[in-house]
N, C-alpha and C positions, 0 to 999 in steps of 0.2 A: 417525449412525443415527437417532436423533431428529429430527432434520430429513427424512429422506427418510418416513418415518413421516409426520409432519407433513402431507407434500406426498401423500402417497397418502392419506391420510383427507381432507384436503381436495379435492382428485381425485375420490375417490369421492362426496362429498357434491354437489361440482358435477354431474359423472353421472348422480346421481340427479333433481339439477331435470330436466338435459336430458329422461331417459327417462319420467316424471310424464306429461306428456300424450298420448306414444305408446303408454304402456299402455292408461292410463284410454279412450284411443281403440280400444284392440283389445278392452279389456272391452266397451264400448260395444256394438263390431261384435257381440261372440259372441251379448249379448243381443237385440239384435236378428233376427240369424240364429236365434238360438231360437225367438224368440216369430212370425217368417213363417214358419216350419216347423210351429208350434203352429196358428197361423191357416187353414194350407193345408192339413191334416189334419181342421179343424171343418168347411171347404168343401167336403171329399171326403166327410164323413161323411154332409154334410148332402144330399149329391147322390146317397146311395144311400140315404137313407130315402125321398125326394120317390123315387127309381124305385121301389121297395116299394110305396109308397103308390100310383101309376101303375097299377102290377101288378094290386095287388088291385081297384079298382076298376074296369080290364079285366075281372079276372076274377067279378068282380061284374054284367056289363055295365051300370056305371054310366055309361062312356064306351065313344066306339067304338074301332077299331083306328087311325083316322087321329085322334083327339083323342090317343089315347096316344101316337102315333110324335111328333108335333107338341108335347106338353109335355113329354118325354123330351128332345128337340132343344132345345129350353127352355131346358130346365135345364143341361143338357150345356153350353151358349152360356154362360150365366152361370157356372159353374164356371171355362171356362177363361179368361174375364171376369175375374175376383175372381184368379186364381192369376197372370193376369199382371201384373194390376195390383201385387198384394203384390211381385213378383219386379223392380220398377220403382223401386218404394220401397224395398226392404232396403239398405243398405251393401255392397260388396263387402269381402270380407278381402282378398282382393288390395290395397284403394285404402286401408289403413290406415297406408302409412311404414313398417311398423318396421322395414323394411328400410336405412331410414335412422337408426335408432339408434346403429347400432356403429362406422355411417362419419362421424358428428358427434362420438362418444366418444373414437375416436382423434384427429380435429382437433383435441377440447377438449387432451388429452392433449399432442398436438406442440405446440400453440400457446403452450399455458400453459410448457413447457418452455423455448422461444424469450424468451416475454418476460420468464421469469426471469432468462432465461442474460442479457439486456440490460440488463435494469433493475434485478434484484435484487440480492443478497449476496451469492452464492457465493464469488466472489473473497475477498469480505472474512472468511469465514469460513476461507477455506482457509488466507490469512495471520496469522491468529489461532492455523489448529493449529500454523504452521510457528512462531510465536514461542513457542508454550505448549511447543512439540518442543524449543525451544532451551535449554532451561531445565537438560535431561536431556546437552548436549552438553558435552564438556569442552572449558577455551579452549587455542589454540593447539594444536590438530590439524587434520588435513585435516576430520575429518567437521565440525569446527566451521567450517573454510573452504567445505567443499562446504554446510552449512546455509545461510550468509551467502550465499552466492553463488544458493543457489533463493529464500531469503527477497529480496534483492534486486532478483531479477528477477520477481518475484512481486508487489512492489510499484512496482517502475515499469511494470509492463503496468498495473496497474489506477490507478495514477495517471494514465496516459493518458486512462481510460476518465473520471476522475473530476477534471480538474484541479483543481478546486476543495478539495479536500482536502488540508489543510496539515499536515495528523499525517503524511501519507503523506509530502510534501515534508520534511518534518523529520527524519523515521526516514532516507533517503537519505540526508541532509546529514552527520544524526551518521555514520551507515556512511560515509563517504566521508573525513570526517573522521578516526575512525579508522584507515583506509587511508593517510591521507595524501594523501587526494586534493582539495587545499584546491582548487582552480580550480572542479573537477566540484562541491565543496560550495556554493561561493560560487554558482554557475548554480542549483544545489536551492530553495539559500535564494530567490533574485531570482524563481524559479518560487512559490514561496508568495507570494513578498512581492504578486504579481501576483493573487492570490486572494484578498489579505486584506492592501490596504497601509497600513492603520493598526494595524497588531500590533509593538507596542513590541518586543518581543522578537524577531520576527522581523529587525525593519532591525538589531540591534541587533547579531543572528546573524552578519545579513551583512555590517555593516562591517568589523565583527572577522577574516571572515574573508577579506575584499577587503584588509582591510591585513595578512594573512599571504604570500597570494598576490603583493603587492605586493614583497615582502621587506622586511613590518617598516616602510615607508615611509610617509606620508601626502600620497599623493597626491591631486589634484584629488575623484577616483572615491570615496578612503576618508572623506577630506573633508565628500563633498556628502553619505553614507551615515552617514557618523557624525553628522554635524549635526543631520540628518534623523529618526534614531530618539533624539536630545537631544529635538528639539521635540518630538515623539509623548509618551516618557514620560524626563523629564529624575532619573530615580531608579534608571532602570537599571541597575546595576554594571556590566554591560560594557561598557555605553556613556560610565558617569563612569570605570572605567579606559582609556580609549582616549582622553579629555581630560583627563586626567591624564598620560599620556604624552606626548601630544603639548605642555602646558603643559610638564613639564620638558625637553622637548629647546628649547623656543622661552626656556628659562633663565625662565620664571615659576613659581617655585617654590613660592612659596605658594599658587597658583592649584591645581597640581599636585595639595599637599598637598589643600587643599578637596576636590578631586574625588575622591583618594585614599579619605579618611574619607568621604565620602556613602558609597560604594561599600561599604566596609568596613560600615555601619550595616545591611543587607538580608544580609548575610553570616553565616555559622557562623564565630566567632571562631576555633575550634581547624581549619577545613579551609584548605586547601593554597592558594586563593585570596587568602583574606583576612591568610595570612602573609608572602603574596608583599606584599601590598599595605602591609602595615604596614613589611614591608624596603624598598619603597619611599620609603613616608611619612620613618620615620628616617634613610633616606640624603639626600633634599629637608632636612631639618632641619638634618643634619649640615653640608650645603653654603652653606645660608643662612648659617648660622654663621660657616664660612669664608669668608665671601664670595659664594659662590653660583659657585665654579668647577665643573664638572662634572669628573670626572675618570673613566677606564678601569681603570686599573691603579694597582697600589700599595694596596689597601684592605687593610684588616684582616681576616684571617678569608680571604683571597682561596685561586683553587682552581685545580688545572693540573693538566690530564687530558692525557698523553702517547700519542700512536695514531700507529700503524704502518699503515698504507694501500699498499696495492696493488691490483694489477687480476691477473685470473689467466689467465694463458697463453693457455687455447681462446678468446679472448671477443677478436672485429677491433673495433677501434674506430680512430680520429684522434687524433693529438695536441693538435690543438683541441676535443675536448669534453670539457664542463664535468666535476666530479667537485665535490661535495656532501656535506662530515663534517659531522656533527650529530650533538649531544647531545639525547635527549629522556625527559621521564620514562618509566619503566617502566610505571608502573599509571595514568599521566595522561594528557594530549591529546598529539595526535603532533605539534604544534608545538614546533620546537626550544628549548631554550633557551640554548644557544649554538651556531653554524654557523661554518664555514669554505670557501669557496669555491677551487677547483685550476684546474689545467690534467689532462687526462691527461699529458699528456707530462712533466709535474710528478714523475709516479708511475715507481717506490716512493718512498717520503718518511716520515719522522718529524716528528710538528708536535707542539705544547704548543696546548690549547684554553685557553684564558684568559678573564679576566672582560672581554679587551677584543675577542673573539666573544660575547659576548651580546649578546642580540639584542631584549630589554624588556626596559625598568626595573621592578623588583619581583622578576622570575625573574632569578637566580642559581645559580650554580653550587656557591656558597657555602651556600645555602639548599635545594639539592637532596640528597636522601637515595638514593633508587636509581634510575638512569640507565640506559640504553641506548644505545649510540654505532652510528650508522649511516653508512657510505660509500654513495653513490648514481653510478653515471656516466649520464650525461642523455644519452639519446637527442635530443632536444629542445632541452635548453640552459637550457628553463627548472627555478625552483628547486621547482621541485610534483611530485611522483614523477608518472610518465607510464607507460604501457602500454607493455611492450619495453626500459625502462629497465631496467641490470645495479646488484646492489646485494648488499649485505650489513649481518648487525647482528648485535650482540655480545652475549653473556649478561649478564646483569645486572649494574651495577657499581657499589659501593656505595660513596659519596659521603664524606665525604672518605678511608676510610681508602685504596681502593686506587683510584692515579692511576694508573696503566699501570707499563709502557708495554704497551697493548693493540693485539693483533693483529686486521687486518680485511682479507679479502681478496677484492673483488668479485667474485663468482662465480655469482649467480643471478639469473634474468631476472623481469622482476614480469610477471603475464598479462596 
């Protein structure tokens, strides 16, 4: 309401410049048309005194009948002399415009409307009420799915309009993320990074999540992206977790450790991060110790989650596509922290998720408190949830005391 306010007093102020000089021009006129109406009234006055004056001196015979009729005519000539001249000179109120006042007030009107609707705020404003609206929405209901879904689409039209704007590209990424939609994230991120490619956090965004997409791998692509937001700002944390990772799978353990601790130092000692990183750290320690063998299985404190997987009846699929169990935290990122990869035709099946399905060093299974286990069947094939892909997820399951065996039965389709 304030804004449309805003826009109508300023409206009306520009209006008023417009209309300033077709007034002041129609005052003009009226004075004028006064004052040759005042003019041509002294002319007429003065042309029946001179006949008076005519008269009597006829009737004086001061002059004769033809002096009379002859200055009569005279004067009569000079009158309408003088009245045409004034009527030559006046303004007409017709030639004043201000017929053209209302039809420049509307143009001002559409005009101003247009180049707001192009260049201005609106959009951003209206994204603003949709996240201020979100605050009031509870999670994990349709109305909070139908919010996400206008906010979403709300922000990629005006991202279009703006690409340059990397709050916008970031707000998608995390939503996408949340979703589980690392591919579409990873594209979000590579779209900022294109507007702004020396923002440490941004490459940092995207390596992390190019080596999810990847599955956890480091390839060429996660490589050149991780290196890349190193040299930017080599203080990172996601970026020294990710050479950190990559140092303990190449068996450089204290290198591992290094990057570990950097990371950990920019960190909230008591959040979910920095405890992952410290289980890290100490397992790098433990192994130097030993020797520096890596090992899967057998740890201490280890964890085995038992799931019951199937696919349900109405749902055609092939025995060749993929099927996708993942563990992921419940109130954390939807990156797994242990995954298991099928066959359908695998399904029904009972499996044990184990520490030798994890999928980073640092996250554990062992280290996780409440969990959610999701079955996926891939439309696709690949391991990143896809539009049309059938899935299921499980209520919450709290870590270590209850290991299954838990039921999951694919049965709903992602939009």
């Amino acid at each position: 309401m304030t804004f449309w306010m805003m826009f109508a007093l300023l409206l009306l102020a520009a209006s008023g410049f417009i209309a300033f000089p077709f007034l002041s021009n129609w005052r003009r006129s009226g004075k004028n048309a006064s004052a040759g109406v005042s003019v041509e009234r002294t002319n007429v006055a003065i042309y029946r005194e001179q006949q008076e004056q005519f008269q009597r001196q006829l009737d004086n015979a001061e002059i004769s009948v033809e002096q009379f009729e002859q200055l009569s005519a005279d004067a009569k000539q000079l009158l309408l002399s003088n009245t045409a001249s004034q009527s030559a000179d006046s303004p007409q109120q017709d030639n004043t415009g201000l017929w053209l006042l209302p039809v420049l007030v509307v143009l001002l009107t559409a005009s101003s409307w247009l180049l707001y609707s192009e260049l201005g705020a609106q959009a951003d404003e209206d994204i603003l009420q949709l996240i201020t609206a979100g605050a009031e929405v509870s999670d994990n209901t349709e109305a909070a799915q139908l919010w996400r879904q206008q906010l979403n689409s709300a922000i990629a039209t005006r991202v279009e309009q703006r690409p340059n704007n990397i709050y916008y590209w970031v707000m998608l990424a995390q939503s996408a993320i949340a979703e589980g939609e690392l591919l579409q994230a990873s594209n979000y991120f590579a779209a900022a990074i294109k507007a702004q490619p020396d923002d440490g956090y941004l490459l940092a965004q995207y390596a992390e999540t190019l080596y999810l997409v990847a599955g956890s791998q480091f390839t060429p692509a996660v490589v050149e992206a991780m290196d890349k937001a190193f040299a930017v700002d080599s203080n990172n944390a996601t970026v020294l977790g990710l050479k950190g990772i990559q140092a303990f799978e190449q068996r450089q353990l204290a290198l591992a450790i290094s990057y570990w601790q950097g990371a950990r130092q920019s960190l909230d000692p008591a959040g979910s991060t920095a405890k992952a990183l410290l289980i890290g750290i100490e397992r790098a320690k433990m192994l130097l110790a030993d020797g520096g063998t890596v090992t899967q299985t057998g740890e201490k404190g280890s964890i085995k989650i038992e799931v019951s997987v199937t696919i349900d009846d109405s749902i055609d699929y092939t025995p060749d596509q993929q099927v996708f169990v993942a563990v992921v935290e419940a109130a954390g990122p939807p990156m797994p922290i242990a995954a298991r990869k099928l066959r359908a035709a695998d399904l029904p099946v009972t499996l044990s998720l184990t520490a030798a399905d994890e999928l980073m060093v640092g996250r554990t299974l062992a280290s996780a408190q409440a969990v959610r286990l999701v079955a996926r069947l891939s439309t696709s094939g690949s391991a990143t949830a896809q539009s049309g892909d059938w899935e299921t997820t499980s209520p919450i399951v709290d870590v270590p005391h209850d290991q299954g065996p838990i039921e999951l039965v694919i049965h709903r389709q992602r939009p």
